[in-house]
Structures are given as structure tokens and as C-alpha cells.
KEBAZA-746474 format. One line per field, with one value per residue (C-alpha): x, y, z. Coordinates in steps of 0.25 Angstrom, whole numbers, plus 5000, padded with zeros to 4 digits. Layout:
! KEBAZA-746474
east: c(X, ...);
north: c(Y, ...);
up: c(Z, ...);
! end
This chain:
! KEBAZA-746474
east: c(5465, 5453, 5441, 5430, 5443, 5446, 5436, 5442, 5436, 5438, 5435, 5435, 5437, 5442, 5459, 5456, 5450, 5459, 5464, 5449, 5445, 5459, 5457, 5443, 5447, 5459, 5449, 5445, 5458, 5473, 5477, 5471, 5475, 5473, 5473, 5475, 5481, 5482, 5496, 5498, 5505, 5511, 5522, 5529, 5530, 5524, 5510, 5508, 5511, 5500, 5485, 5476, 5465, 5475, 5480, 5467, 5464, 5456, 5464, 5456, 5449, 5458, 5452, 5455, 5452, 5454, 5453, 5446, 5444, 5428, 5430, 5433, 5419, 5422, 5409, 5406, 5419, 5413, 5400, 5411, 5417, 5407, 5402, 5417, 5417, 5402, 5405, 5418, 5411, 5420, 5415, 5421, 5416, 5419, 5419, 5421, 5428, 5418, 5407, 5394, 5386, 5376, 5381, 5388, 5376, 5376, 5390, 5397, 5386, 5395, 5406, 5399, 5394, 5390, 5401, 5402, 5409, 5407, 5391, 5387, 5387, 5385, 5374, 5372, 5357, 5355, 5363, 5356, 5363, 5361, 5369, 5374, 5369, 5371, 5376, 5371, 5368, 5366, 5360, 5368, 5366, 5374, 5369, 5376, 5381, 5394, 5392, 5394, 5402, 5414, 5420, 5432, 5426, 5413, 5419, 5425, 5413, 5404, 5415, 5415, 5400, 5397, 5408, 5401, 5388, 5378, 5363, 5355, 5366, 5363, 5373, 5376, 5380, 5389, 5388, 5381, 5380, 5374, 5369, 5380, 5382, 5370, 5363, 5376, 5373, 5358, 5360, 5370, 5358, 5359, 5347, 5346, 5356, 5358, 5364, 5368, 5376, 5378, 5374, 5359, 5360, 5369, 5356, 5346, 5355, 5357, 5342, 5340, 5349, 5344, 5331, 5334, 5341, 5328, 5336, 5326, 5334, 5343, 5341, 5350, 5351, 5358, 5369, 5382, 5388, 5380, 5372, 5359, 5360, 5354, 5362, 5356, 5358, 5366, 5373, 5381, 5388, 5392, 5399, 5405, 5412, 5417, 5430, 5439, 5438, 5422, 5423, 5433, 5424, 5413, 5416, 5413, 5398, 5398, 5400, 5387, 5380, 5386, 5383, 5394, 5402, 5397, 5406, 5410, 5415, 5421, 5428, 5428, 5442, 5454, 5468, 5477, 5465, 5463, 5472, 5462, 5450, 5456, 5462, 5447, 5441, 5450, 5448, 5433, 5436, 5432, 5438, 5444, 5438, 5445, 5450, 5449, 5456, 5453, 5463, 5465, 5453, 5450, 5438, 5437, 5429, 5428, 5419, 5414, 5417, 5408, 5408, 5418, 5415, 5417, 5404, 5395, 5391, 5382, 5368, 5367);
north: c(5483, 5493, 5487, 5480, 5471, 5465, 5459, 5458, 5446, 5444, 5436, 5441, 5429, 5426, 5421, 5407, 5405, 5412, 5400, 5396, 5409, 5411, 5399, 5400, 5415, 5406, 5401, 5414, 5418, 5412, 5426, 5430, 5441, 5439, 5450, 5443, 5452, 5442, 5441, 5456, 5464, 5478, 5484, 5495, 5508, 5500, 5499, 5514, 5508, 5497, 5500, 5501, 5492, 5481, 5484, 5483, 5471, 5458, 5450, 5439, 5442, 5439, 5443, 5435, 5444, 5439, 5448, 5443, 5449, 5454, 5445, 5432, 5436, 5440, 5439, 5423, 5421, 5430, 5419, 5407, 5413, 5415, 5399, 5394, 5401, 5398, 5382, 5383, 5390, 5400, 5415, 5426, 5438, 5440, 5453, 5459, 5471, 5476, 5467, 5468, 5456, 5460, 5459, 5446, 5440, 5451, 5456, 5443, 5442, 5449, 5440, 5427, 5421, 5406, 5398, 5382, 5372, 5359, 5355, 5367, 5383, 5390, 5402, 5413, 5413, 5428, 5427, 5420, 5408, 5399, 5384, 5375, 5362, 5353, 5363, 5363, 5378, 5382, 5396, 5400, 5413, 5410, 5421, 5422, 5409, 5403, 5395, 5403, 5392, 5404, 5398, 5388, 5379, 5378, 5376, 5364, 5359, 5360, 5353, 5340, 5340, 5342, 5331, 5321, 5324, 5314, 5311, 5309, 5314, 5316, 5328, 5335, 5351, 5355, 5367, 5372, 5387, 5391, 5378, 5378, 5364, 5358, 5364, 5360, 5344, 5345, 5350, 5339, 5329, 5326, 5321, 5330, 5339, 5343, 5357, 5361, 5376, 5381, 5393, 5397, 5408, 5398, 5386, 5397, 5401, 5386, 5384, 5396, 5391, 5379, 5383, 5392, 5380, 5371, 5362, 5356, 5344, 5352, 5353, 5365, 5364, 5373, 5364, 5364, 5354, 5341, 5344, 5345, 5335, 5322, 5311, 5301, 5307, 5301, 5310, 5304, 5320, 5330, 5343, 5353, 5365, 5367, 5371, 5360, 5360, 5358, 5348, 5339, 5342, 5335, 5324, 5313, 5318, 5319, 5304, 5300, 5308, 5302, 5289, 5281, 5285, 5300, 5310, 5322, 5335, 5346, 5359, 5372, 5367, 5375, 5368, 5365, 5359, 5349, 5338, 5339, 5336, 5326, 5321, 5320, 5315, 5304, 5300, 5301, 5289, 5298, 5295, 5307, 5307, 5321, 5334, 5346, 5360, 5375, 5386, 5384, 5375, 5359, 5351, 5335, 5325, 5313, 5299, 5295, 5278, 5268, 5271, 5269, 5275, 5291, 5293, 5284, 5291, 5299, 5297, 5285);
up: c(5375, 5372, 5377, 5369, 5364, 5375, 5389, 5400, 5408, 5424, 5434, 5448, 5460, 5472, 5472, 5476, 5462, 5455, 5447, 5443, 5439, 5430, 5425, 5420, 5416, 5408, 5399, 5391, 5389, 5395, 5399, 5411, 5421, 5434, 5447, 5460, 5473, 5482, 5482, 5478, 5489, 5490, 5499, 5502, 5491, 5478, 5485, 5477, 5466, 5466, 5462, 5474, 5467, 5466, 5481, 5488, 5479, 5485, 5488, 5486, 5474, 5459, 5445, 5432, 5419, 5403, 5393, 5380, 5367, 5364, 5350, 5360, 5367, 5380, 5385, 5383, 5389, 5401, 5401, 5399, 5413, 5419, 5418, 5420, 5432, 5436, 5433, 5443, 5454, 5455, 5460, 5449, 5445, 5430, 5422, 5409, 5404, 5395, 5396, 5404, 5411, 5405, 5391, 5392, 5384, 5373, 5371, 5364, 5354, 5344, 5344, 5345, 5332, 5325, 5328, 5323, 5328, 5320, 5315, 5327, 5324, 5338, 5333, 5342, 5344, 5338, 5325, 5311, 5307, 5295, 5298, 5288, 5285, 5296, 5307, 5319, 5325, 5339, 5342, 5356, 5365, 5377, 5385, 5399, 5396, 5389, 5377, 5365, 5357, 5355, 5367, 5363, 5373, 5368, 5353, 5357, 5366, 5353, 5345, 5353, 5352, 5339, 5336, 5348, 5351, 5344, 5345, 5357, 5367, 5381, 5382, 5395, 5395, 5406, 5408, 5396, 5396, 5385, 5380, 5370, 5371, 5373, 5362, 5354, 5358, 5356, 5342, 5341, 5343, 5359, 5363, 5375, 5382, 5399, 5398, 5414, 5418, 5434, 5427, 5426, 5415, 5407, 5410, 5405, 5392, 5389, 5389, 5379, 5371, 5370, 5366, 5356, 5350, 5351, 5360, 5369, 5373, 5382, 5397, 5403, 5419, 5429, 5435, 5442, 5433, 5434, 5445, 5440, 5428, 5433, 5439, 5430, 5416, 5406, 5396, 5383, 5381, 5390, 5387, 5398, 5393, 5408, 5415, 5416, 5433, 5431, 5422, 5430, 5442, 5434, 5427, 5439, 5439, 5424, 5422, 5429, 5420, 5408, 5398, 5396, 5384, 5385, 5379, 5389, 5381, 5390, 5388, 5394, 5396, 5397, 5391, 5403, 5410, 5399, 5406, 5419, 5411, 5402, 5414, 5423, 5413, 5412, 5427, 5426, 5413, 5402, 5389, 5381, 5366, 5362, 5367, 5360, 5360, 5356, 5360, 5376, 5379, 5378, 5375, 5380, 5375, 5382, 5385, 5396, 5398, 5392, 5376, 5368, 5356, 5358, 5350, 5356, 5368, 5361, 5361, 5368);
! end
């Protein structure tokens, strides 16, 4: 492959998280590679035949690479690992073939352009763009955050709210990272929006975001998960465009902080993992409104008890 073509994506780890790191790595692209020496061993005369990097290899060290084409903009799927990973907790090092840190924010400009998705057309901030009548712009620069609306996750996430968000929604953003979301329900007619990230720089991108859109009704707050939303606040929406682990983990927080009949809208979930969410979210006594699908990955709409009208959980 000549370079430019092709990025090569890895992420460097210790062996006992092998299976997370190749299953977040599994969500860009199902053909991964994978080096792992920890069961590599050479004897006798084809030890000359054996490189000595791969020899003197940690042991305890594994690397999981993808390679995706520069038209699938390598460089937001660079930002959307970084969050997966930094929403697991997991302790990678992640690198790119023929991108710099320091371009991560500039170098998939090129490729990334208005995108619509039912009433709401994803704008990048720096381009000129003159809407129809009745559709609903929002002027996005992700930064160093993931959110671009390219993302197959995000296309379905943006679906389900502009099919069921309504007026004067409490709407809940977990994690946000650019905003996308939020800005999406605010626009949508929520009355006011909690946007929360583990990360920082994706807090500070979301804020931007959000004033460039005039979207004073959004609060964006660093948090790991729910921790620094308030116990007593009632949400009638929440989306989290998570991994499927993270979101199991929070569901039995979740539904203190939710209205009875509020609609819950996840993705960020991959296909095989689908059964598990459905499955947690049954347990938890949610009611499944609608799934839907796009290439590998799954969205879930769901209600929580107490409204049986899948609409009227809105702006209440």
C-alpha cells in the first residue's frame, strides 16, 4: 500500500488487556493485526532465522494496529480511540502511520463536509453553508475530540434524536465530546442539556462548540460518567454514544437520574455486543422501543418504566 492511502492505527498495551484493546481497536475496522510474543519461543538452529526485534520483544507488552483508508478519515478514528479507550480506563499508547499529534485537529478537514441526517445537517464550523427551509444546521469543529457526525455511531445517534427529541427536554449527554449531541437536542427544542466527558480537552471543545451555536442552555462538565451530575436531577432523554461495557456498567446509576417514562438512546455499540445491552437493559426494567443498524454497529432506544406512550416522556 503507498502511503498517504493507507493509516496505519496502533495501540500499544500491556497483554492482560489484550482482549479490550482489540476490541476497541475492532470498531474502526474488523481486521485487525495483532503482535503478541508472549508465547513466542525459538529453539535450536531457526533462532538465526528469527528477526532480533521480535526475539528481544517484551513480553508483556502486545500492539493492536488497523489500517484505514485517508478518504475514511483516519484521524477522527484516531480521536474516537482515544475516548474509547479513555472511557475504559485502559492504558494504551496509540499512534499513527502518517499522522502527527499535533495535526490530529487539522489533517481530516479535507475529508469531512456537511453531512444530514433527517431535519439536522452537521456543518463544519469553517465552510459557508446555506440550509433549506426548515433544516436544522449545526456548525461543528471537534478539535481533539470525537463527534464529527462521519462516524456510523454518531449517524445513528442523531437519527433517534431528531425522530424523539421534543420540546422542553431535560436531555442528559453522556459522554459528549464534541457536543455533538447536545447541541443536536438543544436545537431540537430541549429546554436545557447536561453534557459530561472524563476528558478535559473534549469538556473544553464541547463548550466551544456550543457557543458558537448560540446554545447557552448546555452545561458541559468533566465527569467519569455520572459522577459529577447531581443526584437529584431528573432527565426526560439521555444519549451515550459509549462502548457496550461502559454502558452496562451504568445503567443502575442512570435510572435515579431519570423521569419515569424517559427515553435512554445508546450506541457506540459494536454488533455481537448488542444481545448484552438489550440484555442489561432488560434487567434494569427498561422497555425497548427500537434498534437500529448501520454496517457493524447498533443503536438502542429504549423507556425507562412509568409512561406508556413511547412519546410522552418528552418535555415533561
Amino acid at each position: 500500500m503507498n502511503s498517504g492511502e493507507w493509516c496505519k492505527l496502533t495501540a500499544e498495551g500491556k497483554r492482560r488487556d489484550l482482549d479490550t484493546i482489540s476490541a476497541v481497536m475492532s470498531m474502526i475496522d474488523s481486521a485487525i493485526m495483532i503482535e503478541d510474543y508472549s508465547d513466542f519461543d525459538v529453539n535450536g538452529m531457526y533462532g538465526e532465522l528469527v528477526d532480533d526485534e521480535i526475539l528481544n520483544a517484551d513480553r508483556e507488552t502486545v500492539r493492536v494496529s488497523v489500517f484505514v483508508p485517508s478518504e475514511r478519515n483516519p484521524a477522527e478514528a484516531l480521536s474516537f480511540l482515544r475516548d474509547r479507550f479513555s472511557c475504559l480506563g485502559t492504558d494504551v499508547s496509540l499512534s499513527a502511520s502518517d499522522i502527527k499529534e499535533e495535526d490530529w485537529a487539522e489533517n481530516w478537514k479535507k475529508y469531512y463536509k456537511p453531512v444530514r441526517m433527517g431535519r439536522i445537517t452537521i456543518v463544519p464550523a469553517w465552510e459557508q453553508y446555506s440550509p433549506e427551509r426548515g433544516e436544522i444546521t449545526v456548525l461543528m469543529d471537534p478539535g481533539m475530540a470525537f463527534g464529527t457526525g462521519t462516524h456510523e455511531t454518531t449517524r445513528l445517534m442523531i437519527g433517534m434524536l431528531s425522530d424523539y427529541v421534543r420540546e422542553g427536554e431535560r436531555f442528559l449527554d453522556v459522554g459528549t465530546g464534541s457536543g455533538i449531541l447536545s447541541i443536536c437536542a438543544s436545537k431540537l427544542g430541549a429546554a436545557e442539556a447536561v453534557a459530561c466527558d472524563i476528558d478535559p480537552v473534549a469538556v473544553k471543545v464541547a463548550e466551544e462548540n456550543a457557543a458558537v451555536n448560540g446554545c447557552r442552555n448546555i452545561t458541559c462538565l468533566v465527569s467519569d460518567l455520572l459522577s459529577a451530575v447531581e443526584s437529584g436531577e431528573k432527565f426526560s432523554f439521555c444519549a451515550a454514544n459509549i462502548v457496550a461495557d461502559i454502558i452496562i456498567r451504568m445503567l443502575p446509576s442512570l435510572s435515579g437520574m431519570l423521569r419515569d417514562g424517559a427515553l435512554v438512546a445508546l450506541s457506540g455499540i459494536i454488533g455481537d455486543r448488542e444481545t448484552d445491552v438489550a440484555q442489561a437493559l432488560k434487567n434494569a426494567g427498561y422497555r425497548i422501543l427500537e434498534t437500529r443498524h448501520e454496517n457493524d454497529w447498533a443503536a438502542i432506544l429504549a423507556q425507562k418504566p412509568g409512561c406508556a406512550d413511547k412519546n410522552s416522556g418528552a418535555g415533561v
